[in-house]
N, C-alpha and C positions, 0 to 999 in steps of 0.2 A: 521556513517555508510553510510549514503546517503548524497551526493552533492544534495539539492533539485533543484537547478537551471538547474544541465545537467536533473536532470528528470523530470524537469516539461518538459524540449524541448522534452522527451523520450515519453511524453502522460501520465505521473504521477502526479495525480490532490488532497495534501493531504488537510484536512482541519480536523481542531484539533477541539474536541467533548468534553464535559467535562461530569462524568457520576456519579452517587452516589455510585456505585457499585464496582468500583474500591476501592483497598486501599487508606487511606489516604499516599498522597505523589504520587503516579502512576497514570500518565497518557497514554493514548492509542490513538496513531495517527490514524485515520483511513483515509484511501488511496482510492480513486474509479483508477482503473487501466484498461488499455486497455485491456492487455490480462494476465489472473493471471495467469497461467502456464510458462511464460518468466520471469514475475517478481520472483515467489516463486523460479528457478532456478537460479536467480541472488540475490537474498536474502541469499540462502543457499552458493552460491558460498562464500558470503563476509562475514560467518561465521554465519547467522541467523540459527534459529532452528524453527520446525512446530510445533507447542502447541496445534492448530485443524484447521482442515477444513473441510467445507460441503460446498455444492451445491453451487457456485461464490463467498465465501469467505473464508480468512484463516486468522491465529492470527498467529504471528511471531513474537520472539524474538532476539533481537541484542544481542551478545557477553557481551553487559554492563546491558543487563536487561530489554532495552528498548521493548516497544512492538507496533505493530504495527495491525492494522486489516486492510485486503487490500481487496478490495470489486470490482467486476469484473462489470464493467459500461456496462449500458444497451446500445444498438446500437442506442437506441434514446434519449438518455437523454440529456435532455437541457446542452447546452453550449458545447457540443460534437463540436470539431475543425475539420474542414475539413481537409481530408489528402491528402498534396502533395507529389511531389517527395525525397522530405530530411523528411519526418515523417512515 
């Protein structure tokens, strides 16, 4: 569902979590994203669906099952890339 490479260039930072709470078999990408209101509209476009959200994050699921938790990055959080003119 995602090219991660155009989104990393887009400011989509995923890094994979492993959790005891999930099923066995299901993993849960979790995403820090620049601004979650663009992402979760571009998620939905490409067929995702909203499972929940509260206060700077939301769980999403891909067409095939896949899930995702995308978590709205703080303005100061380390490793935060300066923004030029193509970002």
């Amino acid at each position: 569902m995602v090219d991660w490479a155009l989104a990393a260039q887009a400011g989509v930072h995923p890094e994979l979590l492993v959790s005891n709470r999930e099923p066995p078999g299901r993993v849960t990408l979790t995403v820090e994203v620049d601004d979650l209101e663009a992402r979760l509209r571009w998620l939905r476009d490409l067929g995702a669906k909203l499972l929940q959200e509260t206060a700077g994050a939301a769980l999403v699921e891909d067409p095939e099952g896949n899930r995702a938790l995308l978590v709205r990055r703080r303005p100061d959080a380390p490793g935060q890339r300066a923004r030029g003119p193509n970002t």
